[in-house]
VEXDREN-2710 file (C-alpha; in Angstrom, 1 decimal):
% VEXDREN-2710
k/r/px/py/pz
1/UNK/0.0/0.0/0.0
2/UNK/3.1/2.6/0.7
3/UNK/3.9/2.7/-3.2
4/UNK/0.6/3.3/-4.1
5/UNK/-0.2/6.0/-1.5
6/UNK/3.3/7.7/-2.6
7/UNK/2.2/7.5/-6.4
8/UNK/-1.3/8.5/-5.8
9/UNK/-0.6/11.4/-3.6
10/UNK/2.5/12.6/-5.7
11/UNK/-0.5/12.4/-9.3
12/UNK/-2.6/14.6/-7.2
13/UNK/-0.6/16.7/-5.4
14/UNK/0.8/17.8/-9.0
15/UNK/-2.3/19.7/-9.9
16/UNK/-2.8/22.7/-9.5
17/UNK/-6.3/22.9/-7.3
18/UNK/-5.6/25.9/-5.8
19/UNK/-8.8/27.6/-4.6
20/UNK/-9.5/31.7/-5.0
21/UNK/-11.3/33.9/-2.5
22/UNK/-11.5/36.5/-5.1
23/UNK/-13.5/34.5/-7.0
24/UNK/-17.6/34.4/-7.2
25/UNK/-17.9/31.2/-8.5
26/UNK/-17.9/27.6/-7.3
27/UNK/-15.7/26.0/-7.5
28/UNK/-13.7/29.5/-7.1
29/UNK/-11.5/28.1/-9.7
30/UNK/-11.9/25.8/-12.7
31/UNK/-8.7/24.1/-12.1
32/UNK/-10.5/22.1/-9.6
33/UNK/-12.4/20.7/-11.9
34/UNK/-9.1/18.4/-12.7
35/UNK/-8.6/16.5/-10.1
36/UNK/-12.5/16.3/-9.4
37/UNK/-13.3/14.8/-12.8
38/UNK/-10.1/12.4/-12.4
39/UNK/-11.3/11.2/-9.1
40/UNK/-14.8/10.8/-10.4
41/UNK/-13.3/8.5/-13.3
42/UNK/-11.6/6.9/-10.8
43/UNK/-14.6/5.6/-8.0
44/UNK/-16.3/4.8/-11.2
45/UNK/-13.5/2.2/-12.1
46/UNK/-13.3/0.9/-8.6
47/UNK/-17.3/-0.1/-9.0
48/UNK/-18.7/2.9/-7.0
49/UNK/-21.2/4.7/-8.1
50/UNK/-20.6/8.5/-8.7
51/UNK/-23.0/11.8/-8.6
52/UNK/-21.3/15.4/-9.2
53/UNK/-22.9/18.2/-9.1
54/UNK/-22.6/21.4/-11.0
55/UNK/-20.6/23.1/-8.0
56/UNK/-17.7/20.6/-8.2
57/UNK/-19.8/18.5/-5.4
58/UNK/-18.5/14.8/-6.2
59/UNK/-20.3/12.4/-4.1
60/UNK/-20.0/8.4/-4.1
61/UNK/-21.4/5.4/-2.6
62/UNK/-19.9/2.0/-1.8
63/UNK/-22.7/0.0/-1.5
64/UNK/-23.3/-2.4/1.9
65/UNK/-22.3/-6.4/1.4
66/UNK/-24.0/-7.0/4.6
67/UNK/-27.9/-8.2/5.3
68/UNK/-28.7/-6.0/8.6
69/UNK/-29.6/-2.9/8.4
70/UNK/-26.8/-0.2/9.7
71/UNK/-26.0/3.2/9.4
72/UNK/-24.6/5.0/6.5
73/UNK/-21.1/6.7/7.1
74/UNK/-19.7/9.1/5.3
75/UNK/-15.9/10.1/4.4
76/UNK/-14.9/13.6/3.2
77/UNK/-12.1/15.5/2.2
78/UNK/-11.5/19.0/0.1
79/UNK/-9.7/18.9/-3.1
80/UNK/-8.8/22.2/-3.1
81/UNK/-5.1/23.7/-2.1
82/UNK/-4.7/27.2/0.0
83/UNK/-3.8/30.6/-1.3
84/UNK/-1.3/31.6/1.0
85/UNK/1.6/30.1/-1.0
86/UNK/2.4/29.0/-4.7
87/UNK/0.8/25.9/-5.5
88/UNK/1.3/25.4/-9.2
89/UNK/4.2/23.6/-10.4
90/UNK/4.4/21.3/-7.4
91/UNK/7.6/18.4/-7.6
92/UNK/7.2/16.7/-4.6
93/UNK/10.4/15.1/-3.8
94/UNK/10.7/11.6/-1.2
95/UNK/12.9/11.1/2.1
96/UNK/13.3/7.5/2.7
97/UNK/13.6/6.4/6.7
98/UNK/13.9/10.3/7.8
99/UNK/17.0/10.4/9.9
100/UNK/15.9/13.7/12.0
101/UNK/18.9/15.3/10.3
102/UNK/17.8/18.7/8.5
103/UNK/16.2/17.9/5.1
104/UNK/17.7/21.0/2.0
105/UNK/14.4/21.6/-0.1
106/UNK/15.1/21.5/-3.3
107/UNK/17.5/24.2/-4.9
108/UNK/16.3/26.5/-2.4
109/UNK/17.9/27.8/0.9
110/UNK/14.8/26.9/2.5
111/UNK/15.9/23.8/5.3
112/UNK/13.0/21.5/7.1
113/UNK/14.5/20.8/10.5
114/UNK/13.6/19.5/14.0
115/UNK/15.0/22.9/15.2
116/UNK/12.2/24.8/13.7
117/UNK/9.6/22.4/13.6
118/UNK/9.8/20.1/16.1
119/UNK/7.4/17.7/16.5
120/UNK/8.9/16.0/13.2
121/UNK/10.7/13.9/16.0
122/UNK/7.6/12.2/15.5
123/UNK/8.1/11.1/12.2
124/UNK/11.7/9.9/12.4
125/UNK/12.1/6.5/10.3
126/UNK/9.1/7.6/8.2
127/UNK/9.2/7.4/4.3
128/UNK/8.3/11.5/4.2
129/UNK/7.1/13.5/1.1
130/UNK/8.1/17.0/1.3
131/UNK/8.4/20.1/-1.2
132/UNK/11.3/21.5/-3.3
133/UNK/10.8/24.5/-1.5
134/UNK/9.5/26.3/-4.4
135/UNK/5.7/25.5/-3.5
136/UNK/3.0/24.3/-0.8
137/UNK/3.0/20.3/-1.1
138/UNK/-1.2/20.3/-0.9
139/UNK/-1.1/17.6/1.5
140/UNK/-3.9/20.0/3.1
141/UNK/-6.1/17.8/1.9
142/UNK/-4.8/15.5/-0.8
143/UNK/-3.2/13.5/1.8
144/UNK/-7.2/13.2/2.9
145/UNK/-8.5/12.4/-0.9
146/UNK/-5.8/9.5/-1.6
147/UNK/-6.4/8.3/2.1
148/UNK/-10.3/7.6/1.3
149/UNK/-9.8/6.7/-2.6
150/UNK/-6.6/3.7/-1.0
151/UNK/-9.3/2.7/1.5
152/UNK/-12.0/1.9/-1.2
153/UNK/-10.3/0.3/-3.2
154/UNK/-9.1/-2.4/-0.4
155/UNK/-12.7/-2.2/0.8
156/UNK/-13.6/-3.2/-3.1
157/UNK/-10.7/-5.6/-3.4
158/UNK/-11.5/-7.6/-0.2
159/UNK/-15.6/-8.3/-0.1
160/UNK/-14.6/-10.6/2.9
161/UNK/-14.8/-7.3/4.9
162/UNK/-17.9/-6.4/5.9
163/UNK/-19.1/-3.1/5.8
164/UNK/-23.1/-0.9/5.3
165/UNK/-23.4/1.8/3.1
166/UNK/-20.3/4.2/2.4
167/UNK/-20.8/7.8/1.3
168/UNK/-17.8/9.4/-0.2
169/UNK/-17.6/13.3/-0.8
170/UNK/-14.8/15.5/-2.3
171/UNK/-15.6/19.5/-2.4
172/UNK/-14.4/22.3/-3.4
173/UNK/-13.2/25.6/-1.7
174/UNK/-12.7/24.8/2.2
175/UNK/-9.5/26.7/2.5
176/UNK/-11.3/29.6/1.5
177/UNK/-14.1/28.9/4.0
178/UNK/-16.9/27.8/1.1
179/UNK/-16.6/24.1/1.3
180/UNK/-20.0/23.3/3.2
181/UNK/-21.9/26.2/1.6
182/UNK/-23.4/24.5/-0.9
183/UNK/-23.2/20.8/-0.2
184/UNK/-26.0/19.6/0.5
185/UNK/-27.1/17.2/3.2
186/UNK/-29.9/15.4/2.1
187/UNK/-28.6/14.2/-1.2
188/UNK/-25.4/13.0/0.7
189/UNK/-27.3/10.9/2.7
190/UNK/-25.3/9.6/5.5
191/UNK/-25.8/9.8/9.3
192/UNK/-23.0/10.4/9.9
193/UNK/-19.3/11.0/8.5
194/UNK/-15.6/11.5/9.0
195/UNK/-13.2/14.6/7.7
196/UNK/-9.5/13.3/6.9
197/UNK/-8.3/16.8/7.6
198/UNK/-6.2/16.5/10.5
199/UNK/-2.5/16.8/11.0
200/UNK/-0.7/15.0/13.1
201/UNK/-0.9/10.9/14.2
202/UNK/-3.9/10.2/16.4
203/UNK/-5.8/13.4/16.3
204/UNK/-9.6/12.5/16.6
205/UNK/-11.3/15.9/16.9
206/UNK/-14.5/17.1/17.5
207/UNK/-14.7/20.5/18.9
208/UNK/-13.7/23.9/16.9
209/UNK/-13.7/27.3/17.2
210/UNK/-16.7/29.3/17.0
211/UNK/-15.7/31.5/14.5
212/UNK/-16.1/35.2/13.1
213/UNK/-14.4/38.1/11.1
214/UNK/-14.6/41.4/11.2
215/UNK/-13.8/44.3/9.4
216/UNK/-13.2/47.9/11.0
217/UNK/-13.0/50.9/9.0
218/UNK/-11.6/54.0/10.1
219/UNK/-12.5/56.9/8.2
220/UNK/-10.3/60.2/8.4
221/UNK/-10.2/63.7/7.2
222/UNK/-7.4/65.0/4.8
223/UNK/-6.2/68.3/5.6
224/UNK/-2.5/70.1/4.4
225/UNK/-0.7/69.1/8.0
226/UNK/0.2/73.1/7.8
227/UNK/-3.6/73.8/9.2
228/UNK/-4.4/70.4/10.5
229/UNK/-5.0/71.5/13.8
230/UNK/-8.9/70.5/15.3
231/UNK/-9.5/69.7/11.8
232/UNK/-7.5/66.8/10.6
233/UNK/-8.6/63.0/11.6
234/UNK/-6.2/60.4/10.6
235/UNK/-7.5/57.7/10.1
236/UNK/-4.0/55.6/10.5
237/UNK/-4.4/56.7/14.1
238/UNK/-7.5/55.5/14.5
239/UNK/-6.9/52.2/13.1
240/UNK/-4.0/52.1/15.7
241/UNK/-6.2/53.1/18.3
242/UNK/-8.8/50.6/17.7
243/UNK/-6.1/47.9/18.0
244/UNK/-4.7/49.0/20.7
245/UNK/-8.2/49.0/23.1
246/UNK/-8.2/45.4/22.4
247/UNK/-6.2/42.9/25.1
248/UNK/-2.7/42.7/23.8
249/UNK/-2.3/38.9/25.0
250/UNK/-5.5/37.5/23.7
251/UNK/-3.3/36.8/20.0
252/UNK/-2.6/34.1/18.0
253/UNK/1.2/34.0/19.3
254/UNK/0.1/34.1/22.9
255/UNK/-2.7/31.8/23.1
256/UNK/-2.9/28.0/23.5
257/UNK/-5.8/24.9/24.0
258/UNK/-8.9/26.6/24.5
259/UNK/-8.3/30.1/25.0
260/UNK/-9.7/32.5/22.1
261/UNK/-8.3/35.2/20.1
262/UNK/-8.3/38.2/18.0
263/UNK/-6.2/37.8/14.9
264/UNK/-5.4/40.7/12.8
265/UNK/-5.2/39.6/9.4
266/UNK/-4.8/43.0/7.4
267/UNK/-4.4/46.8/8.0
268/UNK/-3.5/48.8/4.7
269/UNK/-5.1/52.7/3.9
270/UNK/-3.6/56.2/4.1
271/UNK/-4.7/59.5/6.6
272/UNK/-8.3/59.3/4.8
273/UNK/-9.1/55.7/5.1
274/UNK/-8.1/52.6/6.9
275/UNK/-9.2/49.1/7.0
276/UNK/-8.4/46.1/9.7
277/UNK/-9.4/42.9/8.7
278/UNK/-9.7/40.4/12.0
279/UNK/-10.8/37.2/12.5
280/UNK/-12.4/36.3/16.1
281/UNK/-12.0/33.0/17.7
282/UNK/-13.1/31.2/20.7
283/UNK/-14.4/27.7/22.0
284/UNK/-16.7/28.9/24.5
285/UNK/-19.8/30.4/22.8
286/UNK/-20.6/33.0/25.3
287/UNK/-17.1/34.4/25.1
288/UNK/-17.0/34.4/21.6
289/UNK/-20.1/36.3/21.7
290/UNK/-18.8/38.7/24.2
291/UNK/-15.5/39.3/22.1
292/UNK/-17.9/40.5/19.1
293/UNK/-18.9/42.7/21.3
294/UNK/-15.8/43.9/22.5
295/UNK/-15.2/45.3/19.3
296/UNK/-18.5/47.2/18.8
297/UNK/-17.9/48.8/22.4
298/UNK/-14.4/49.8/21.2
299/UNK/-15.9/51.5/18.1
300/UNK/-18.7/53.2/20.3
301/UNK/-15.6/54.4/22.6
302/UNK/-14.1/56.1/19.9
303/UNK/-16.6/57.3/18.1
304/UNK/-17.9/59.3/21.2
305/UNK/-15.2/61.8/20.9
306/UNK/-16.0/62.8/17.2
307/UNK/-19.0/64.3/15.5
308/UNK/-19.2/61.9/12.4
309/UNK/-18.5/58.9/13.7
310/UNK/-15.8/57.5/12.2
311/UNK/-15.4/54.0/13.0
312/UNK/-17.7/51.5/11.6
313/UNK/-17.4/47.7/12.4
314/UNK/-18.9/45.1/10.0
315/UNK/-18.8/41.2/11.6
316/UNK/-19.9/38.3/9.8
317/UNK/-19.8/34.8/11.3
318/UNK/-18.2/31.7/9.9
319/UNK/-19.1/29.0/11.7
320/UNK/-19.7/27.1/15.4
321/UNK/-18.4/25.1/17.3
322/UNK/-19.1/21.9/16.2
323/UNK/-18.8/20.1/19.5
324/UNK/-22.1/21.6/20.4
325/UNK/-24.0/19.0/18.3
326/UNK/-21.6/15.9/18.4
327/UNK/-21.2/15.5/21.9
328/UNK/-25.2/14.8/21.3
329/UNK/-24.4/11.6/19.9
330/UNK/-21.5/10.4/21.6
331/UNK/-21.3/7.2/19.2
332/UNK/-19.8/8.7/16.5
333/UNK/-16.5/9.6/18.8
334/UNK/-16.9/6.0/20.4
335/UNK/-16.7/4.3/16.8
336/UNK/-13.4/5.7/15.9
337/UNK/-12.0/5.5/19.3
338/UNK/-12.5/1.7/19.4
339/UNK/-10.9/1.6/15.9
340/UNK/-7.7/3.0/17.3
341/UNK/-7.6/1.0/20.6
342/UNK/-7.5/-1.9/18.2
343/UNK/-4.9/-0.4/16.2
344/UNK/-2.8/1.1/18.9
345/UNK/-2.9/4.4/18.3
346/UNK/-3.6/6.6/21.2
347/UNK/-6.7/9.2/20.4
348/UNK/-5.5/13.1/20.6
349/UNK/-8.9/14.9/21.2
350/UNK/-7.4/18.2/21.7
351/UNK/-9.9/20.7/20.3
352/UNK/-9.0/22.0/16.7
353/UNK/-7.5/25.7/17.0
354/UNK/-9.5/26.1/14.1
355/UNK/-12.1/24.6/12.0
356/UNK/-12.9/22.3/9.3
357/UNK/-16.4/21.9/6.7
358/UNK/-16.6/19.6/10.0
359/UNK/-17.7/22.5/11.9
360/UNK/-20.6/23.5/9.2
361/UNK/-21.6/20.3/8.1
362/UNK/-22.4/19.3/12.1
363/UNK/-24.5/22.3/12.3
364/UNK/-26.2/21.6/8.7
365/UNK/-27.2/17.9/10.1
366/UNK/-24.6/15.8/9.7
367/UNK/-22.2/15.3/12.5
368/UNK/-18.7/14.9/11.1
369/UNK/-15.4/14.8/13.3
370/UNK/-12.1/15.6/11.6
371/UNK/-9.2/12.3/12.1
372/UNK/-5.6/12.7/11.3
373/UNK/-4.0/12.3/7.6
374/UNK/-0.6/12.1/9.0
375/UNK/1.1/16.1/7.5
376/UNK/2.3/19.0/8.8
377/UNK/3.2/22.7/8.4
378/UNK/0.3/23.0/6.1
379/UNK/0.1/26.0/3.4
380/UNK/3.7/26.7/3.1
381/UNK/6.8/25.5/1.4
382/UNK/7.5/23.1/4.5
383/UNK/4.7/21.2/4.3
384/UNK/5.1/17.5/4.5
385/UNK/3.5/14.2/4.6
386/UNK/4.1/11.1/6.7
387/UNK/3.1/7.8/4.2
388/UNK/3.4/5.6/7.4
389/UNK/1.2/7.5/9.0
390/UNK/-1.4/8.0/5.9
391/UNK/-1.1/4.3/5.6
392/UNK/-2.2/4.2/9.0
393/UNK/-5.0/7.1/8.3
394/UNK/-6.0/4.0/5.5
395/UNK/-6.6/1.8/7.7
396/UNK/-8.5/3.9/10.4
397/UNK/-11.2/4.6/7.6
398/UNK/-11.5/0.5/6.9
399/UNK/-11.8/0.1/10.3
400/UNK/-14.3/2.4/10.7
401/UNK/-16.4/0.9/8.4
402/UNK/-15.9/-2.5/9.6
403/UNK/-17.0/-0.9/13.3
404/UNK/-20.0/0.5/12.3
405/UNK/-20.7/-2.5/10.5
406/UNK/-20.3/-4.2/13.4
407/UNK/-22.5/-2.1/15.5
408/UNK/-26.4/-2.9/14.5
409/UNK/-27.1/-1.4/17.3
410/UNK/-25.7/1.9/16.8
411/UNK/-27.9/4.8/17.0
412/UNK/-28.4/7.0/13.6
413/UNK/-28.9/10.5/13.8
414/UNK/-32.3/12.0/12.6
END
């Protein structure tokens, strides 16, 4: 199975899938298309049958080989490849039994080392795949697609494994925050499913931020600085104002488990406009609720010491935590975590300092926690993959299948 996981993520991490938040349509970028008609052709050789929609939604099914009745579970991952760094042009290059010593990407003076990134002492031994240094590696979530498609095609090359319905679904647009937007529950038809979306080995997660962003606009008045006086407002010092109200420790870079944050993300203008782009995070839902409103009690602050009121604050949420509606239906972390007893991988349940179409999806109906794929140091140059761990990943989803097979008497989800 190594081989082929190595071939089949190396095909797909060579197209270009990168996603576009620019963009209006969906997918955001036709360029998905590729590797969404490819896998399509592919399910459909294996014996599944395929449905894709006109949004790049590609849905599959593996049909049960068992006479009870049992529920349907669902595996999903996102084709699509981040913004943040070059993704075209992708040569992903192989590190047989890692050594822990620094690995030189490519012809670049970019260097992947335990020094900076330590937790690849995890991964020493490991056959690795890594970038030349010139692009992201896509792992985030290839590693996730060639992880499901390796674990049909056992399931379909070994009918003495029993196992109910399977729903497969690969979509567009989730590092841009559109992947669950427009897939739709009911035709998916599962009652439950399973993101490979996770990082590291033996992460089983099922609690997110709640998320939000915001966007603060500060809006000045131009004068010549020669007779600015009582008349000038700039809004650069607003902007720097505005951040400065909020707590200086509740960042990113000083935040850890489950405390929350404000994130700025962006702050560009001039003395007559400026813009701060932020994104809000928190687990709890009544602090995350009180943060939003940290930020319109800022604006009100400052705006009470000018005429116009020039601060305005625009916040738009993104999603929930989606531990709100899977601890409901505490079977669907009890499935996995008997899968990895069996296969002796101890369960990280940490909450995700983030989110996945997990988070959505729950909300939407479906309950969906996110399980490892075995990468790292997503969206960048020193991205990487593990293929023992993805084999592993492989044969969490089999077992999975196997478990809920198993389990007759497992409760579905309305």
């Amino acid at each position: 199975m190594k081989q082929q996981l190595i071939e089949r993520l190396k095909t797909y991490a060579q197209i270009d899938t990168q996603s576009n938040p620019d963009s209006d349509t969906t997918p955001s970028t036709d360029k998905q298309w590729d590797l969404l008609k490819l896998l399509e052709r592919t399910l459909t050789d294996m014996g599944l049958e395929t449905d894709m929609d006109e949004n790049g939604y590609l849905f599959a099914t593996l049909n049960s080989n068992v006479d009870a009745e049992v529920p349907t579970v669902g595996f999903l991952a996102h084709v699509d490849t981040s913004p943040d760094f070059n993704a075209s042009n992708v040569h992903p290059q192989i590190i047989e039994a890692y050594d822990g010593q620094p690995i030189q990407l490519g012809n670049t003076d970019r260097v992947l080392s335990q020094d900076v990134f330590p937790g690849m002492k995890q991964v020493e031994g490991h056959t690795l795949m890594v970038t030349d240094g010139t692009s992201l590696l896509g792992a985030d979530d290839k590693a996730g697609v060639v992880e499901i498609v390796e674990a049909m095609r056992y399931l379909t090359e070994h009918p003495e494994i029993k196992h109910g319905r399977i729903r497969i679904g690969f979509t567009p647009d989730e590092e841009i925050g559109r992947g669950p937007h427009k897939f739709d529950v009911d035709r998916f038809d599962a009652d439950f499913a399973y993101t490979m979306d996770g990082s590291e080995y033996g992460e089983l997660q099922y609690e997110s931020f709640n998320a939000a962003g915001a966007m603060v606009t500060c809006h000045g008045v131009n004068v010549h600085p020669g007779s600015a006086k009582n008349a000038m407002v700039n809004a650069l010092l607003l902007a720097q104002q505005f951040n400065q109200l909020l707590p200086q420790d509740e960042v990113p870079e000083r935040t850890e488990g489950y405390e929350g944050f404000y994130h700025l993300m962006q702050l560009n203008g001039d003395v007559e406009e400026a813009k701060l782009q932020y994104i809000i995070r928190d687990h709890d839902r009544d602090t995350f609720e009180s943060r939003k409103t940290k930020l319109l009690e800022i604006r009100d602050d400052i705006n009470s010491h000018y005429a116009n009121d020039p601060v305005e604050v625009d916040i738009e949420d993104q999603y929930y935590n989606m531990g709100d509606k899977i601890q409901a239906v505490p079977h669907v972390i009890d499935i996995p975590k008997r899968v990895f007893e069996r296969l002796d991988i101890t369960p990280n349940t940490e909450p995700i300092r983030g989110g996945t179409d997990g988070s959505q999806l729950s909300f939407k109906g479906l309950p969906t926690p996110n399980i490892f794929t075995g990468c790292a140091n997503f969206h960048g140059p020193f991205e990487y993959a593990s293929i023992d761990i993805m084999e592993q990943a492989v044969k969490v989803i089999v077992g999975i299948a196997e478990e809920v097979a198993k389990s007759q008497d497992t409760t579905t989800t309305d």
